[in-house]
N, C-alpha and C positions, 0 to 999 in steps of 0.2 A: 174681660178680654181673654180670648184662648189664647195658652200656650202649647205653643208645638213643640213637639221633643223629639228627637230622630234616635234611634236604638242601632247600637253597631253590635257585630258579632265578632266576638275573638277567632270566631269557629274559620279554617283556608279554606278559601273557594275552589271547590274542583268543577271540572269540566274541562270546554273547549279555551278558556280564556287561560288558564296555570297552567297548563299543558305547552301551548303558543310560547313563551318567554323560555321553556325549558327545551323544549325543541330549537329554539331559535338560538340561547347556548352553545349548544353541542355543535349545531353547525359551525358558529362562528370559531369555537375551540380545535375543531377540523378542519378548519379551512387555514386558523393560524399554526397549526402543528405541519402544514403540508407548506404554507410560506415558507419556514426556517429549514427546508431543506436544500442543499444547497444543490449548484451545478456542478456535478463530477468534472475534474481536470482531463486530459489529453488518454490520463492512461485511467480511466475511472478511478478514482480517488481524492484526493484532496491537496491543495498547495499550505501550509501552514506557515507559521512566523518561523519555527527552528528545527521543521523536516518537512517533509513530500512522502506521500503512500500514494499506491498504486495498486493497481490488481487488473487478473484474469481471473477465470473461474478457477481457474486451480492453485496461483500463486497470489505473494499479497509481498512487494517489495516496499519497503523504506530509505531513505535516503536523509543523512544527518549531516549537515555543514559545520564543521568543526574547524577550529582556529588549525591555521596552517602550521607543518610541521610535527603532529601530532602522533604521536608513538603510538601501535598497536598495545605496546605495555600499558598505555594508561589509561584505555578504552576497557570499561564495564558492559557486558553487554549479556542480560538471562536473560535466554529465551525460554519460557515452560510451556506447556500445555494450554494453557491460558490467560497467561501474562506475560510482559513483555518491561524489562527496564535497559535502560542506554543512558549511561554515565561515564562521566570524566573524574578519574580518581583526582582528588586535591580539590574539587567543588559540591558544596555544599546539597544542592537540589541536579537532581536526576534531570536529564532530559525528556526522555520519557520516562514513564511508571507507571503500569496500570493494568487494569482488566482486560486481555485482547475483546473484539468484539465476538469472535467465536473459536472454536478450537481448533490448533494447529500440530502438523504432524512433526514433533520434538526432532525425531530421527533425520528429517527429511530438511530441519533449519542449520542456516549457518551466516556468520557475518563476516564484513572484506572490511577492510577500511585503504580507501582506493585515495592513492597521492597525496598518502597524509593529511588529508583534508576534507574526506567526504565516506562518512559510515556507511554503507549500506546494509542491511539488514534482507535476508531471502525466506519467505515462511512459506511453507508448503500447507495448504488448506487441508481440515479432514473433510469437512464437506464440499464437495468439488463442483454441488451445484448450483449455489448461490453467492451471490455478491453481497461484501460487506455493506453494511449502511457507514461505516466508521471503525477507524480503526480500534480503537481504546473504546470502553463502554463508556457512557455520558460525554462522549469526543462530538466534536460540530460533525452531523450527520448529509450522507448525499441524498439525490433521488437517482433511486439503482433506479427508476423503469428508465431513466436518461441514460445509462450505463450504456455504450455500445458491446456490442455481441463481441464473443471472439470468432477470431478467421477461422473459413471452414477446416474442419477435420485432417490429418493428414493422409486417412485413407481413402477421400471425396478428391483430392487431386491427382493428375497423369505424376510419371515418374520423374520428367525433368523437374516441373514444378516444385514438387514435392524434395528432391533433394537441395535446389533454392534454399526453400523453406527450413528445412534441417540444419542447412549448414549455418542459416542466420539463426539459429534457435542454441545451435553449439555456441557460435562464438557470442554471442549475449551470455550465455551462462558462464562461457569464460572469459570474456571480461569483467562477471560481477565477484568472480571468484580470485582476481587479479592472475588470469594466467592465458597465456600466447592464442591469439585467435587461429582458424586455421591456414590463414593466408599467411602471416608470423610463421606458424612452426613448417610451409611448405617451403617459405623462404630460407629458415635456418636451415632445414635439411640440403638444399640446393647450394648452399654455401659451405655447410660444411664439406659437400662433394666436393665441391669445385677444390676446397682447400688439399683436400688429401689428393685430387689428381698433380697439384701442381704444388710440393711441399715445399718448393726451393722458394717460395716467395714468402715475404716480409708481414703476416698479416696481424702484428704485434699491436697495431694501432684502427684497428677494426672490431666494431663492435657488435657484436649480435642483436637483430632487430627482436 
């Protein structure tokens, strides 16, 4: 009676067939890296458990909810070139700490901490023409191509438009810096007229807006 013996080869098999399984890898690896990114929020960036970022092409704002009543003295906040930490002195773990996702202009940063109760943070981009994936490096990542555009240029709009636009663009900046929009300071100066036409009156219990 013959016996049959089958012979295997330790030797890998190349061609079309170990090619197929390692192609077919890579796709599924691309396809699962382009899933986990997420949908930019309202203002391109991200909602989190204990902040919010945000961006344009030039700017990259944060936003920290902090227990109410909360002293400027007791808010940490470096901002470097490339990192970023936000802490509460008397606890333990930082709020933030970490790697920015790209580099920021040091001169051009500054933080408010608005009604006792909410940090904001302002970082001026050094590259003005791209959008972050993520704030911190290894932070849950968006898809910028979802990213909407910013509005057009201010030199592509007429004159009235364009002062619109200016005036909202001042009083954003100075509400993030905690100071009088310019509707506030046309109001306070209008008041303070009125006061010095008519000094004989009582204005002991009026408050400046």
């Amino acid at each position: 009676m013959a016996i049959i013996t089958e012979e295997f080869s330790n030797e890998p098999q190349t061609g079309v067939v170990t090619n197929q399984p390692q192609n077919a890898g890579e796709e599924k690896t691309a396809e699962k890296e382009k899933k986990t990114l997420l949908v930019p929020n309202n203002g391109n960036g991200l909602d989190m458990e204990n902040h919010a970022w945000t961006q344009t092409l030039e700017e990259l704002t944060v936003t920290i909810p902090v227990p109410a009543g909360t002293k400027s003295r007791n808010v940490v906040c470096e901002i470097k070139k490339k990192s970023l930490k936000v802490a509460l002195k008397g606890q333990e773990t930082p709020i933030l700490d970490g790697e920015l996702f790209a580099t920021v202009k040091v001169d051009d940063c500054f933080w408010n901490l608005e009604d006792n109760k909410t940090i904001s943070v302002l970082m001026t981009k050094f590259d003005r023409q791209n959008w972050w994936k993520s704030l911190l490096v290894g932070g849950p990542e968006i898809d910028t191509q979802k990213a909407e555009p910013e509005a057009s240029r201010l030199g592509d709009l007429d004159g009235e438009t364009r002062s619109v636009v200016e005036k909202m663009m001042y009083d954003q900046r100075q509400k993030q810096m905690g100071l009088p929009t310019s509707d506030e300071i046309e109001k306070e100066g209008m008041l303070k007229k009125f006061m010095a036409q008519n000094p004989n009156m009582d204005f002991s219990n009026m408050k400046m807006m």
